[in-house]
C-alpha positions in Angstrom: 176.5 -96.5 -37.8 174.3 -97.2 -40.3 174.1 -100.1 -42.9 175.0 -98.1 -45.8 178.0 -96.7 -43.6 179.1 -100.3 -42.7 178.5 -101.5 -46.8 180.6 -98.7 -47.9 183.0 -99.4 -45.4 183.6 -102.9 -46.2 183.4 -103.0 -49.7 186.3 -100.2 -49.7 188.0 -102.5 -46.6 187.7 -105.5 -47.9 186.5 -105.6 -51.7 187.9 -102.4 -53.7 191.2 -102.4 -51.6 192.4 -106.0 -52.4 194.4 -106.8 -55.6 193.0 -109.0 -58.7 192.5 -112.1 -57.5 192.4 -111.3 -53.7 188.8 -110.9 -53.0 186.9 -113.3 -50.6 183.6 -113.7 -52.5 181.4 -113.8 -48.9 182.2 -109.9 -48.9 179.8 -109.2 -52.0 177.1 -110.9 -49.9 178.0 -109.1 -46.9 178.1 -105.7 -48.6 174.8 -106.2 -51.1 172.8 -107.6 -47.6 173.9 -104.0 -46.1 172.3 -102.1 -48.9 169.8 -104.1 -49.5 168.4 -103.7 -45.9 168.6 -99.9 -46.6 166.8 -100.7 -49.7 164.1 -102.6 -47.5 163.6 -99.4 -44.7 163.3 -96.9 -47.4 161.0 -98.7 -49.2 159.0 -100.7 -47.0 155.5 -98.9 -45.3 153.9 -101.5 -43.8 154.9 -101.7 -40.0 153.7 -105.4 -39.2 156.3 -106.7 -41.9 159.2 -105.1 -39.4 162.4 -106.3 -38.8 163.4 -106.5 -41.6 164.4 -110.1 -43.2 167.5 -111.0 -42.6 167.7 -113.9 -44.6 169.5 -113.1 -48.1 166.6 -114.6 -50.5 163.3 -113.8 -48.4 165.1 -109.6 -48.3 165.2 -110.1 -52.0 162.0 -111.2 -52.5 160.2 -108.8 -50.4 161.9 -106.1 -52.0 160.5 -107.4 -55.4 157.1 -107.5 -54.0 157.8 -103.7 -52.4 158.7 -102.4 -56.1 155.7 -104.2 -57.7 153.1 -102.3 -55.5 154.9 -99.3 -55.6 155.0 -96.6 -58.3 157.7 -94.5 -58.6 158.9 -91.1 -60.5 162.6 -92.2 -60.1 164.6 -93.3 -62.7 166.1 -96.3 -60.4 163.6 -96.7 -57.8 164.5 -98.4 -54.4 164.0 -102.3 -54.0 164.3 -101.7 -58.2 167.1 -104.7 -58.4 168.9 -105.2 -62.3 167.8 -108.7 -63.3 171.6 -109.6 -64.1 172.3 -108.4 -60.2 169.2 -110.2 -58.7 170.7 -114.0 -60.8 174.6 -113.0 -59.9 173.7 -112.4 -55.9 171.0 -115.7 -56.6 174.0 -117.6 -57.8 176.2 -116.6 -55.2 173.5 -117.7 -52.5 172.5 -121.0 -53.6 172.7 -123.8 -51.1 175.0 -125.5 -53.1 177.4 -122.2 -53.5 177.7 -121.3 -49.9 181.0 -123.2 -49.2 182.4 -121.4 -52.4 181.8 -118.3 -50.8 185.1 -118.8 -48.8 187.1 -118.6 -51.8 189.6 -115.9 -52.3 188.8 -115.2 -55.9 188.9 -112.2 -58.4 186.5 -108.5 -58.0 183.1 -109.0 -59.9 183.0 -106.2 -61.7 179.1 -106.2 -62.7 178.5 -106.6 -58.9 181.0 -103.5 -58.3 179.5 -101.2 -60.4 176.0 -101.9 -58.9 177.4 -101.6 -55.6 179.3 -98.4 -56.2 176.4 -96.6 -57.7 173.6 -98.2 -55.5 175.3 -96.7 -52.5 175.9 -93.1 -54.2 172.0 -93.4 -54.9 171.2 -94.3 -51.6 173.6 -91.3 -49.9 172.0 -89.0 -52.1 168.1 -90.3 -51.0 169.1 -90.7 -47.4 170.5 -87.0 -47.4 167.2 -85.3 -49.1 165.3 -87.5 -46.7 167.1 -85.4 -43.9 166.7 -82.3 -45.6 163.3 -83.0 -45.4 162.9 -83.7 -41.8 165.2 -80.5 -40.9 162.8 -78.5 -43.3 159.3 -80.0 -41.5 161.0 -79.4 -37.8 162.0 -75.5 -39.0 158.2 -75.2 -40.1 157.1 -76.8 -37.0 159.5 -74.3 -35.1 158.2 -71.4 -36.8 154.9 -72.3 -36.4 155.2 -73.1 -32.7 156.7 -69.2 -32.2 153.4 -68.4 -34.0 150.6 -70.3 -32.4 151.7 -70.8 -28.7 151.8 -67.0 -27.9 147.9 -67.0 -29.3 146.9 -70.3 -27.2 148.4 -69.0 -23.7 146.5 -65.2 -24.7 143.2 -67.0 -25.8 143.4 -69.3 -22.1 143.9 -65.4 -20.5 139.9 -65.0 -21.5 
């Protein structure tokens, strides 16, 4: 499965499901590190910076350095993270926050409706990026039925 698959599913598991004031915080970070990741592979080019960072801050800030040398036509680009998200999820991962983390607490609802719409973007670019490749491979196709025959008649000569 992929990451987005596993974010979605555990935000809806173990985030959107609970009641008020039943929400483990360490899911938000679980769930924001799965798209964020996804953020990471669509965005990122360069093949020497692969894997991809694991670690919570140094995936944030490579994402911010991704989105400042990349121009983009999209309203929302990838790796483009809200300032209030990037100082909530900061927060949340500060050394000194981590053992709060385990706390049952109530839903963030800034953090939800980032999630929520970050993943329906995401869908939506990970779909037209399989459109894409099924378009290329029919062109390929097509162009294989073309040029093949004329490559095995021009070896005949």
């Amino acid at each position: 499965r992929s990451s987005l698959s596993q974010g979605e599913s555990n935000y809806h598991r173990f985030i959107k499901s609970k009641p008020k004031g039943n929400v483990r915080q360490k899911k938000y970070v679980h769930v924001i590190r799965k798209i964020l990741l996804v953020e990471w592979l669509l965005n990122e080019t360069n093949t020497s910076s692969w894997p991809p960072p694991i670690h919570m801050p140094k995936l944030l800030q490579s994402l911010q350095e991704c989105n400042a040398h990349h121009d983009s036509n999209f309203d929302y680009p990838v790796g483009n993270i809200p300032p209030k998200i990037q100082r909530e999820v900061a927060e949340m991962i500060k050394p000194s926050n981590l053992p709060l983390l385990q706390n049952i607490g109530d839903h963030r609802s800034l953090l939800d409706s980032w999630i929520m719409s970050r993943m329906s973007f995401l869908k939506d670019r990970m779909k037209n990026i399989r459109v894409c490749k099924e378009r290329e491979a029919a062109i390929i196709t097509q162009w294989d039925e073309i040029l093949v025959p004329l490559v095995k008649a021009s070896s005949a000569f």
